[in-house]
C-alpha positions as CSV (number, residue, x, y, z in Angstrom):
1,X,-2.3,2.8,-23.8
2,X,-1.9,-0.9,-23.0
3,X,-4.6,-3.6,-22.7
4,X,-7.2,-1.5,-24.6
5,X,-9.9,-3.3,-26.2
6,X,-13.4,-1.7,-27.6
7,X,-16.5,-2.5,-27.1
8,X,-19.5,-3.2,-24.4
9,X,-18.0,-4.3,-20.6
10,X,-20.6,-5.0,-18.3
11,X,-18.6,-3.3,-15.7
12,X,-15.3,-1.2,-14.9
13,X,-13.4,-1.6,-12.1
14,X,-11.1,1.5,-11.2
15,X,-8.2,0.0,-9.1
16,X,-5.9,3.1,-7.5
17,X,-2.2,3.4,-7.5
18,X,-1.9,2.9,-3.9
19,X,-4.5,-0.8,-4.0
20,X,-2.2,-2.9,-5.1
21,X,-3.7,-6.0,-3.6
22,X,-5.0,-8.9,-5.3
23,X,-7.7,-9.6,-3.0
24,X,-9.6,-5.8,-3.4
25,X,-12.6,-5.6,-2.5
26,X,-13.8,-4.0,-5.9
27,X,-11.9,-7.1,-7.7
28,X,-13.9,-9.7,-5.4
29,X,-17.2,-9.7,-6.7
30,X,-16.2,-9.1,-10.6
31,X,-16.6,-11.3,-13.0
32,X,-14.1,-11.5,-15.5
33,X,-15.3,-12.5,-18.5
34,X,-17.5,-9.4,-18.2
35,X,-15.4,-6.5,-16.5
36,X,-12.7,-4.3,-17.4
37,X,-10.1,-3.4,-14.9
38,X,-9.0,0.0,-15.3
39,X,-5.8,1.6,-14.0
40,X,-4.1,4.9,-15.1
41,X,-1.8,7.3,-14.4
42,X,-2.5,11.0,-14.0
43,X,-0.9,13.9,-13.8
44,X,-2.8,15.6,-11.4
45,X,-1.4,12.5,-8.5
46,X,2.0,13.7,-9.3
47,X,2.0,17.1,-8.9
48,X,-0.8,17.9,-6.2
49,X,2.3,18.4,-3.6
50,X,5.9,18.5,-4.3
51,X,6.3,14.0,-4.7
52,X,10.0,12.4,-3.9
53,X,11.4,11.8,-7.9
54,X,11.9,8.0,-6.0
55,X,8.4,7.7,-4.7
56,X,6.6,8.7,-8.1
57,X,9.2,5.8,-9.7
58,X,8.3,3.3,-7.2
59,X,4.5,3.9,-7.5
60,X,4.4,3.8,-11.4
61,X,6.9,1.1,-11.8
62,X,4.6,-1.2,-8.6
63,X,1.3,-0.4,-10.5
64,X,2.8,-1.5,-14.3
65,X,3.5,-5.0,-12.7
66,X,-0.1,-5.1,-10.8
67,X,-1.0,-4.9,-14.0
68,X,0.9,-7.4,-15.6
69,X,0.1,-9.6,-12.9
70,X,-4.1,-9.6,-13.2
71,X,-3.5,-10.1,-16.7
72,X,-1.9,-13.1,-16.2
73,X,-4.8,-13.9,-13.6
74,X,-7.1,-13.6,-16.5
75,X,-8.4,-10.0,-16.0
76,X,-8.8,-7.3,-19.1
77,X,-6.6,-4.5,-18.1
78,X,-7.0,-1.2,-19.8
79,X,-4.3,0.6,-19.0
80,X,-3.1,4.4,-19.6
81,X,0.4,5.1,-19.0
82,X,1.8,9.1,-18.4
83,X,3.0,9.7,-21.9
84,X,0.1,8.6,-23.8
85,X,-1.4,10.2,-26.2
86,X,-4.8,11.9,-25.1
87,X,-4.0,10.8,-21.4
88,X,-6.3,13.8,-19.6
89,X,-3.9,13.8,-16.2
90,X,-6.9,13.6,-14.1
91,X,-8.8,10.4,-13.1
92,X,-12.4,11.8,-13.8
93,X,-10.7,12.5,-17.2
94,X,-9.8,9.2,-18.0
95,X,-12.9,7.1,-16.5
96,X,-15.0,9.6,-18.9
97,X,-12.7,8.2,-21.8
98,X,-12.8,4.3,-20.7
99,X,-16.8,4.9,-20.3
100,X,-16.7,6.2,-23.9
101,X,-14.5,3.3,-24.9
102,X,-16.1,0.4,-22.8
103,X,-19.6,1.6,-22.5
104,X,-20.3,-0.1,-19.1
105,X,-23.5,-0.7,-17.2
106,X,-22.0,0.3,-13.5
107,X,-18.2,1.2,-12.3
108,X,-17.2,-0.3,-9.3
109,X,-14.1,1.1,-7.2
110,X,-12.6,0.3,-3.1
111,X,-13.0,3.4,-1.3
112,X,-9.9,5.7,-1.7
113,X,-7.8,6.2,1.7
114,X,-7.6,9.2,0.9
115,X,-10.2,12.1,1.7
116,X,-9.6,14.3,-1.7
117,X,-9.8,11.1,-4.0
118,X,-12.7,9.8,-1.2
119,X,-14.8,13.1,-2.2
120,X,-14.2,12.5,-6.1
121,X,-15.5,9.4,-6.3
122,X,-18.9,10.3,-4.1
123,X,-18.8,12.8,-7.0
124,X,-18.5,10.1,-9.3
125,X,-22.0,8.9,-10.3
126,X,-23.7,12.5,-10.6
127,X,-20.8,13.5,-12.9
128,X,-20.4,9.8,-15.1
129,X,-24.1,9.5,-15.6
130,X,-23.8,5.8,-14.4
131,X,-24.1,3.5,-11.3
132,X,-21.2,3.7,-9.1
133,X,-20.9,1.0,-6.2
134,X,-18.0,2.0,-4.0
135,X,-17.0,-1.0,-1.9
136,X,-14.8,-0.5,1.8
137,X,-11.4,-1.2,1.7
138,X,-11.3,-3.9,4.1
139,X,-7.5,-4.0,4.1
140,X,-7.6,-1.4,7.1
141,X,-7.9,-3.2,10.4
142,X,-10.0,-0.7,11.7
143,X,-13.1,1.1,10.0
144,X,-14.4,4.6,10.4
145,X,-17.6,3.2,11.5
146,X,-15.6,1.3,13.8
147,X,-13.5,3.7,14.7
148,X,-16.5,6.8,15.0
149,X,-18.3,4.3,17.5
150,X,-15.3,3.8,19.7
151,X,-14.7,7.3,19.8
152,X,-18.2,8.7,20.7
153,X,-18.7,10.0,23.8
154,X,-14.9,10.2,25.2
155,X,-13.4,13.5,26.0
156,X,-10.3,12.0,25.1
157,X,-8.7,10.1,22.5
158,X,-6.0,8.1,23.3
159,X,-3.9,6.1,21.8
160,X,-3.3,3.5,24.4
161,X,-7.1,2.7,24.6
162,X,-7.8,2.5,21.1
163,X,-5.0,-0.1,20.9
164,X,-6.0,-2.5,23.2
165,X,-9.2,-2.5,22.2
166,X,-8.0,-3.3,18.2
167,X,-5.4,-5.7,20.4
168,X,-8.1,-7.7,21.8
169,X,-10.1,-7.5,18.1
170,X,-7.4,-9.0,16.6
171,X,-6.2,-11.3,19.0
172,X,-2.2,-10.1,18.5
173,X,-0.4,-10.7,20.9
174,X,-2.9,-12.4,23.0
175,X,-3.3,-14.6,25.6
176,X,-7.4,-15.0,26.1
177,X,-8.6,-11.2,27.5
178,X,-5.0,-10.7,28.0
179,X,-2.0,-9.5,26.6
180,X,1.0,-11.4,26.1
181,X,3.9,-11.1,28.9
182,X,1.7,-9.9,30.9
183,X,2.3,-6.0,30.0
184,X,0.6,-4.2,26.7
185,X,3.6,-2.3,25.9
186,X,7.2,-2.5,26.8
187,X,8.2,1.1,25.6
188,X,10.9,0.9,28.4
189,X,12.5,-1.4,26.8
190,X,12.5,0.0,23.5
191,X,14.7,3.0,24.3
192,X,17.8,1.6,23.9
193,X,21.4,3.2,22.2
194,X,22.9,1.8,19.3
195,X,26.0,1.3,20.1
196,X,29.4,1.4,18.1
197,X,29.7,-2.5,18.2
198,X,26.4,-3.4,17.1
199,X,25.9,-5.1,13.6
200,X,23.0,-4.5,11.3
201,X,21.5,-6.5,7.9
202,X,21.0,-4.2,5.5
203,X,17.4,-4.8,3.3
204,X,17.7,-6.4,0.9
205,X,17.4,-4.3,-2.6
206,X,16.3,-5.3,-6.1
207,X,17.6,-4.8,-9.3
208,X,15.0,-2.7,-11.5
209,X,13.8,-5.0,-14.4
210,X,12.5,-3.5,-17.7
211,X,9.6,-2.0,-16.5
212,X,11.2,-0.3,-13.5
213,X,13.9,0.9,-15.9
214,X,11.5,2.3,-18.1
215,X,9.6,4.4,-15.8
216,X,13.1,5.4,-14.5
217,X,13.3,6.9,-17.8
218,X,10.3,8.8,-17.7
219,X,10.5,10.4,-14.3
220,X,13.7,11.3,-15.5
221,X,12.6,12.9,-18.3
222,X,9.1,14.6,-16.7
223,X,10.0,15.2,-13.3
224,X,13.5,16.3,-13.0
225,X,12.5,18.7,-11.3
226,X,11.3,17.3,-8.2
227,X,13.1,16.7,-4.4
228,X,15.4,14.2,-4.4
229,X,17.3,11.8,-6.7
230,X,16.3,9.0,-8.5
231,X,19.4,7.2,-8.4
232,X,20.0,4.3,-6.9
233,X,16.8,2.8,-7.2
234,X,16.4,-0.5,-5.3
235,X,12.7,-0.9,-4.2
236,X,10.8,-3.8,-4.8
237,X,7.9,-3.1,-7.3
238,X,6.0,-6.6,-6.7
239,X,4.5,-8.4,-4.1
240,X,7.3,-11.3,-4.4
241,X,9.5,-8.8,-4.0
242,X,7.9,-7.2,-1.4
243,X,7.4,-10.5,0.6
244,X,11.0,-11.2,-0.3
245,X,11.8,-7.9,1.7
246,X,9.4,-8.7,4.6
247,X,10.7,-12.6,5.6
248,X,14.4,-10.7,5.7
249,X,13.1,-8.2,8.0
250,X,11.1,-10.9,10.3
251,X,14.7,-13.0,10.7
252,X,17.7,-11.2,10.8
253,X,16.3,-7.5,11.8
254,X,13.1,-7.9,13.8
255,X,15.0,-10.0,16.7
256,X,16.7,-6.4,17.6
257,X,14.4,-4.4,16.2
258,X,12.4,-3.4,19.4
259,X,15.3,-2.2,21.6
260,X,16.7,0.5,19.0
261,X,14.1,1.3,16.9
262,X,14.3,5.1,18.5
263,X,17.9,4.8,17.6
264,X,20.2,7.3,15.6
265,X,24.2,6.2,14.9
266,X,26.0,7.6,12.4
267,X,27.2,5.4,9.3
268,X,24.3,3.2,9.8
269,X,20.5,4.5,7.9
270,X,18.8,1.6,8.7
271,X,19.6,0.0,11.9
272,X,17.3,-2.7,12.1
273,X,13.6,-1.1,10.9
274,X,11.8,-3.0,8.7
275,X,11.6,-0.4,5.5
276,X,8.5,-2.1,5.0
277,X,6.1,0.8,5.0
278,X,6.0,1.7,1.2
279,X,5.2,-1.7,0.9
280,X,1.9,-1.4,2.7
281,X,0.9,1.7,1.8
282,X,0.5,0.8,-2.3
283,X,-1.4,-2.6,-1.1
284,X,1.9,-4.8,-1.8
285,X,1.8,-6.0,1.8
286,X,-1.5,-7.1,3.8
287,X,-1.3,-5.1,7.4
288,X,-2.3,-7.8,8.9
289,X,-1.0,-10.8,7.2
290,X,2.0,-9.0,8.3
291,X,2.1,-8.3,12.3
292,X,0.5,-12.2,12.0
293,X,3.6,-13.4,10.4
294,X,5.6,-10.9,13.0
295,X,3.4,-12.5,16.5
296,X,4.4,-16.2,14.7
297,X,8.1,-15.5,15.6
298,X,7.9,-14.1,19.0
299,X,5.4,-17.6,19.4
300,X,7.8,-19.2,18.0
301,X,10.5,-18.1,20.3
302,X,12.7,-16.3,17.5
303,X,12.2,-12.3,18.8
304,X,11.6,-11.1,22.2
305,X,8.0,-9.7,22.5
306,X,9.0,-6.6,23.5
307,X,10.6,-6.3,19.5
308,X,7.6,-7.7,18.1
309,X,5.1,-5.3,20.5
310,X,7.1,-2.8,19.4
């Protein structure tokens, strides 16, 4: 276990595998002279369905240098890595061992995306025998409340409704009330071959540093097992690297992106789509930090808006 101290913490925060972002909500109102950070990882969130041996890697290795990274911000980070000793491979598990350890007044935690880790921690406070304040992740563009109230009352949901209403919310793409080009979506012009002669950037891919090796190691070791292979591993595990990965999608790729992104040719597994996705989903990337940065090069005149739309 790394970053474990004893003794009183006037609160933990629980940060998930998959809120990666330094701006949490739960980090916001912290303070960090009083607060433990705690991050761990469980067995139980690699073996509840079948994981890609490459996606348990890029997960671990992403959320050892989230770590690193609020330590050197100034936060107390406790920790627990797969192989330690005692580690329970559940989260309840483990906040009951940092409670014993850190003896805190309340545990504060960003609502989970998900609906099976969403119901643990409504579970939380009954079961800890402490206050739990569970703050909304306001990385997602849209809440439910949001989303519940837009939805009430229409016999159907549609896609195209819900998005220009969250187009107009935004202000993406944009001109005033309406959208820009005139059109909301230019799906006909997205539909396009790949042909033979076309060329394509390939993303860019990072080396794995000593942490990324060493979790390489252990999935290796604990989860051979699993679909896939492990080998080559080139994803970025910080947000750097992450950012790194999204500035060469915005320039060389995203310019072509929109006419072939239903595209298939043979030889070529990336054509020009972004491979950003992993990236958002652990909290590396800011959704909407990113189509922002996307709409600033169609505004700036460097990729046709029906690339950027798309």
């Amino acid at each position: 276990m790394s970053g474990k101290r004893k003794g009183k913490a006037q609160t933990l925060v629980f940060v998930l595998g998959d809120q990666l972002t330094p701006t949490l909500p739960a980090l916001k109102g912290a303070d960090r002279a009083s607060s433990v950070v705690l991050m761990c990882e469980v067995a139980d969130e690699t073996s509840y369905v079948p994981h890609h041996k490459k996606k348990i890697a890029f997960v671990l290795s992403a959320m050892r240098h989230y770590a690193a990274e609020l330590r050197e911000a100034g936060w107390q980070v406790d920790y627990v890595r797969l192989d330690d000793d005692g580690n329970t491979g559940s989260f309840g598990g483990e906040l009951e061992r940092a409670i014993a350890r850190h003896r805190p007044a309340r545990l504060r935690c960003t609502e989970a995306g998900e609906c099976r880790v969403r119901e643990m921690q409504r579970r939380w406070q009954r079961e800890l025998g402490l206050r739990v304040e569970i703050h909304a992740d306001e990385r997602f563009l849209c809440s439910e409340r949001e989303f519940a109230d837009w939805a009430s009352g229409r016999r159907q949901l549609q896609m195209e409704h819900f998005y220009r209403v969250m187009r107009r919310r935004t202000g993406l793409l944009m001109n005033g009330d309406e959208p820009a080009g005139g059109r909301w979506n230019y799906d006909a012009e997205n539909r396009r071959p790949a042909g033979k002669g076309m060329k394509f950037r390939r993303p860019p891919r990072f080396r794995p540093d000593a942490t990324t090796r060493r979790v390489l190691a252990l999935v290796k070791r604990r989860f051979d097992g699993h679909v896939g292979r492990l080998e080559p591993f080139h994803f970025a595990a910080t947000r750097a690297q992450a950012r790194r990965a999204l500035r060469h999608f915005l320039r060389p790729a995203l310019p072509g992106f929109g006419a072939t992104q239903d595209a298939m040719l043979a030889g070529e597994p990336f054509l020009n789509h972004s491979l950003l996705s992993p990236y958002l989903n652990v909290g590396l990337l800011d959704p909407l930090e990113t189509c922002r940065l996307a709409e600033a090069e169609y505004r700036a005149g460097r990729a046709p808006i029906e690339a950027v739309e798309g």
